[in-house]
C-alpha positions in Angstrom: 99.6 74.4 117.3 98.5 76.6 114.4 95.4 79.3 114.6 92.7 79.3 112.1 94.4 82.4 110.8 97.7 80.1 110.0 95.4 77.0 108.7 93.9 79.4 106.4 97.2 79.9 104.8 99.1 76.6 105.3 100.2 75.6 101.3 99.5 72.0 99.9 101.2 69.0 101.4 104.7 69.0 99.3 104.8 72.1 98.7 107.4 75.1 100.3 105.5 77.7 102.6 105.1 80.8 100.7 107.7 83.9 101.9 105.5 86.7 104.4 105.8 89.3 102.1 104.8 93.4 104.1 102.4 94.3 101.3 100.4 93.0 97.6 99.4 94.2 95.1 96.0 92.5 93.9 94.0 93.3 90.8 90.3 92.6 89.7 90.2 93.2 85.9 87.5 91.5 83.4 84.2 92.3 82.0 82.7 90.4 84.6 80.5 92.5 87.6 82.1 92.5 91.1 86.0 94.3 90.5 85.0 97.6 92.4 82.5 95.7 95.0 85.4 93.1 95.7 88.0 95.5 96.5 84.7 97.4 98.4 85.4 94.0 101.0 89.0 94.2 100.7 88.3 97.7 102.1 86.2 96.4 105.3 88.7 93.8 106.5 91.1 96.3 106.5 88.9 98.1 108.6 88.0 95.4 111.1 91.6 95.0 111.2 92.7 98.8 112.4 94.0 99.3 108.9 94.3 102.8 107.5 92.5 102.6 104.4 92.2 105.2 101.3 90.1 105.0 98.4 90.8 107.0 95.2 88.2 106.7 92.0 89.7 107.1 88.8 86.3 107.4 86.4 83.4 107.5 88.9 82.0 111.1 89.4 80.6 112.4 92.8 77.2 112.6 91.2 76.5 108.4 91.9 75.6 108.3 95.3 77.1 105.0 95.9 76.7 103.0 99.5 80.3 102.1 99.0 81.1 105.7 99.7 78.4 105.8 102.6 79.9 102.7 104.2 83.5 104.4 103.7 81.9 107.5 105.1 80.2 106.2 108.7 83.8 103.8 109.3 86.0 106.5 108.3 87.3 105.6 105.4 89.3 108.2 103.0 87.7 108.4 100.2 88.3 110.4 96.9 86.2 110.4 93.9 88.2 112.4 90.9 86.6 111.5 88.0 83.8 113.2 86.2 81.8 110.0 85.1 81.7 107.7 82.2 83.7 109.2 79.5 80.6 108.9 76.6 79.2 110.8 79.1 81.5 113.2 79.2 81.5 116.9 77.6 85.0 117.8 77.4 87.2 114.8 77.3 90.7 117.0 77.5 88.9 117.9 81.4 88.2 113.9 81.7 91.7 113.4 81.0 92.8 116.1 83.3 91.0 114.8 86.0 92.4 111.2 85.5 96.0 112.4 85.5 94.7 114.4 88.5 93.8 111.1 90.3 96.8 109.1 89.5 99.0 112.0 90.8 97.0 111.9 94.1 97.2 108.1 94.2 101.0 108.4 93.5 101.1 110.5 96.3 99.0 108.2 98.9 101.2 105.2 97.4 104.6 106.9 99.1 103.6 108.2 102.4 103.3 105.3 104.2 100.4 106.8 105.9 98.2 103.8 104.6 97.9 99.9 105.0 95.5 99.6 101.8 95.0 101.9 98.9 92.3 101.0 96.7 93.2 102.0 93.2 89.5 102.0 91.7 89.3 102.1 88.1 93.2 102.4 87.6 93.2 100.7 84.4 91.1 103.0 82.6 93.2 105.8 83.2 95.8 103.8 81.3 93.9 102.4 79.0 92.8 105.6 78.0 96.4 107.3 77.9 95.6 109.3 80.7 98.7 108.2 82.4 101.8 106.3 81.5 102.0 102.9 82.3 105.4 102.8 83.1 105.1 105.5 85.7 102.1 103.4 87.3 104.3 100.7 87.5 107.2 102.3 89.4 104.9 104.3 91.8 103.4 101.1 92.8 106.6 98.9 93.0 108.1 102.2 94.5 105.3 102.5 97.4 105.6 102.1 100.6 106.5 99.0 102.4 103.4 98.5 104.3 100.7 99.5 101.7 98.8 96.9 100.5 97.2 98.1 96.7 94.2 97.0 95.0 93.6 98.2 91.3 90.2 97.3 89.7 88.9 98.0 85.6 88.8 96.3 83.0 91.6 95.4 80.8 94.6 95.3 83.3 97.4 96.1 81.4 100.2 93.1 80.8 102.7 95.2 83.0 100.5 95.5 85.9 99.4 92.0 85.7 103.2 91.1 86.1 104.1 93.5 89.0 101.0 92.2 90.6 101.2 89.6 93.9 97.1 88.3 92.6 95.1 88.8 89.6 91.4 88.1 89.5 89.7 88.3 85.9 85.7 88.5 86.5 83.9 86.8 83.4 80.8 87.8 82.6 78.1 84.7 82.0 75.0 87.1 81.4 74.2 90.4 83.3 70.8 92.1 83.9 71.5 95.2 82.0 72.1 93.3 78.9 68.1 92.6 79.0 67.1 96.1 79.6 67.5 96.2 83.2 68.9 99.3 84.8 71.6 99.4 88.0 70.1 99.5 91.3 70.9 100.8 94.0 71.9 98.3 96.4 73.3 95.7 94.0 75.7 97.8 91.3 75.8 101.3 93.4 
C-alpha cells in the first residue's frame, strides 16, 4: 500500500524509480516574477516539516521591509540580509561587492555545518554574475555541503555550471508584468 506522500512521487509506468537522494539542489533563475517568492514556499514546508531552515540575501538590503522576512521572523526562521540593495542604487560599488563576497562567505559557511536541512541561497546568481564571487568556488561549496542540506539558489541568469550541479532548474518567463505599465511593487504581492 503506498501513502499519498509515495503516490506523489511514484515515476511513469515504464520507467525505473528515481534513487532517494539526502539533499537537492534546486534553482529558480529567469526574468520571470516568483524566483525569490517560490523558494519563500520551499522555506515553509521545510518549516511544517521541523526543518532547520536559513536564509541568506545576496542583493536585498535591510531597508525593504519584506513579509518574507516577517514570516521568517514569527516561525523562526534564520534569516540574513547582506546586501545593500540594487546595485544602480548603490553608492560605492567596491562596498556592494564587499558585501556580496561577504554573503557568499557566510553561505559557504552555513553550506558545511550541517546545522541546516534547507539553505536558501537568494540572489546567488548575481553575486556571480557580477564577479562578486568565483563560480568555481560556488560550485564546490555547494557540491562540498553537507549531506543533509537541501539548497535553493534564486536570480536571474543561473550560470551554466550551477545549472549542471543542480538536482532541478526552474526558468520563470516573463509574459507581461505590472511594472512594465508604470505600476510600482506592492507590498503584499513583490515584498
Amino acid at each position: 500500500m503506498t501513502s499519498p506522500d509515495d503516490a506523489a512521487v511514484e515515476p511513469p509506468a515504464g520507467t525505473a524509480r528515481p534513487a532517494r537522494v539526502s539533499s537537492l539542489v534546486i534553482i529558480n533563475t529567469g526574468h520571470g516574477k516568483g524566483k525569490s517568492s517560490s523558494a519563500f514556499g520551499v522555506m515553509g514546508r521545510g518549516w511544517a516539516r521541523g526543518w532547520s531552515v536559513g536564509v541568506v540575501q545576496f542583493v536585498k538590503s535591510g531597508k525593504w521591509n519584506v513579509g518574507e522576512r516577517k514570516l521568517a521572523d514569527h516561525l523562526g526562521v534564520e534569516w540574513s540580509t547582506m546586501g545593500d540593495g540594487f546595485t544602480w542604487e548603490s553608492t560605492d560599488l567596491d562596498e556592494t561587492a564587499a558585501k556580496g563576497r561577504h554573503a557568499w562567505e557566510l553561505s559557504r559557511s552555513k553550506l558545511a555545518s550541517g546545522r541546516y536541512d534547507l539553505l536558501i541561497l537568494d540572489e546567488l546568481t548575481y553575486a556571480i554574475t557580477y564577479g562578486w564571487v568565483d563560480v568555481a568556488d560556488v560550485v564546490a561549496g555547494i557540491t562540498g555541503r553537507a549531506p543533509r542540506t537541501n539548497v535553493v539558489i534564486t536570480g536571474r541568469d543561473a550560470a551554466p555550471e550551477l545549472v549542471e550541479i543542480a538536482d532541478t532548474v526552474t526558468e520563470m518567463r516573463k509574459v507581461k508584468h505590472a511594472y512594465d505599465r508604470g505600476i510600482k511593487a506592492r507590498k503584499g504581492i513583490e515584498y
